[in-house]
C-alpha distance (Angstrom), angle and dihedral (degrees) to the residues before:
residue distance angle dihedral
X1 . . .
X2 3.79 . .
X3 3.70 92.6 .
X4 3.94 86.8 61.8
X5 3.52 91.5 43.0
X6 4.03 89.5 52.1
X7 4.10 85.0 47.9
X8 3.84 93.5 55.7
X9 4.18 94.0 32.1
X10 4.33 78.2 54.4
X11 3.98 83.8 51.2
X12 3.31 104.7 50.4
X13 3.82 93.2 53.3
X14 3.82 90.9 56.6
X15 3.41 87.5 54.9
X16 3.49 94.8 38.5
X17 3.87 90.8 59.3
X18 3.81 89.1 39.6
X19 4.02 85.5 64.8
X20 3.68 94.6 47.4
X21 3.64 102.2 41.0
X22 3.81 88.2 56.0
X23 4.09 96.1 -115.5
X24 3.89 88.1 125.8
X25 3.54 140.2 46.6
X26 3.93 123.7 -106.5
X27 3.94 90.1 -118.2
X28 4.51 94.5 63.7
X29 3.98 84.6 34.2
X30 3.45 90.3 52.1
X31 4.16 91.2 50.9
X32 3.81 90.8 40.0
X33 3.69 88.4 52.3
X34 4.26 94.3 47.6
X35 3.85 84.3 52.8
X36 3.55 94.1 51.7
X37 3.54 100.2 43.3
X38 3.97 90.4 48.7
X39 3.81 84.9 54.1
X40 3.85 96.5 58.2
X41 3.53 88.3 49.6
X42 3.62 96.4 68.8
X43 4.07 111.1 84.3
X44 4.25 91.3 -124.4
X45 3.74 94.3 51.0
X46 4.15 95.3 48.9
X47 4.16 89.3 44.2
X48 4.12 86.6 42.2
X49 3.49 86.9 58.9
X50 3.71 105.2 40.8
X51 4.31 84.7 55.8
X52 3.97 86.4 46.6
X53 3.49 98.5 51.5
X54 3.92 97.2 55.9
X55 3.18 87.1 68.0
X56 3.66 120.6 26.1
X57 3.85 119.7 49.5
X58 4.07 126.6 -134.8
X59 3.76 125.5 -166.3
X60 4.43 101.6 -90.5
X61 3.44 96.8 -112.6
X62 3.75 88.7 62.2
X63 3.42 95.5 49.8
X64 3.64 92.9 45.1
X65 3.75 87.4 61.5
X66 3.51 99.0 40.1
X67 4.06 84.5 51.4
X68 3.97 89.8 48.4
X69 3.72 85.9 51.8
X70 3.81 92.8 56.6
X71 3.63 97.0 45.0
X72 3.67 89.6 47.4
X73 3.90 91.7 60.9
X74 3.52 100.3 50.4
């Protein structure tokens, strides 16, 4: 399961950097973002991604958000 999680966590930073580098429109970024925000509000996906993090490393804004998104649920 966590190599599925890592596959998707690996997805939503491209499209996380898509958004801010200004290679998408607000309108997809804005779906992309809904999806990923829904997915860090289910219990597996924030634990998934506390394990993943130790021990792979994403660019800090990433992380930042992903963080936000956590704290957000809660």
């Amino acid at each position: 399961t966590l190599r599925y999680m890592r596959a998707y966590f690996d997805l939503c930073s491209e499209e996380y950097y898509l958004s801010k580098s200004g290679d998408i429109d607000k309108r997809t970024w804005a779906e992309w973002e809904e999806g990923i925000r829904y997915a860090f509000s289910k219990k597996a996906f924030r634990d998934g991604w506390l394990k993943i993090k130790l021990d792979t490393i994403y660019y800090e804004d990433f992380s930042k958000f992903a963080n936000k998104c956590i704290s957000d649920s809660q």
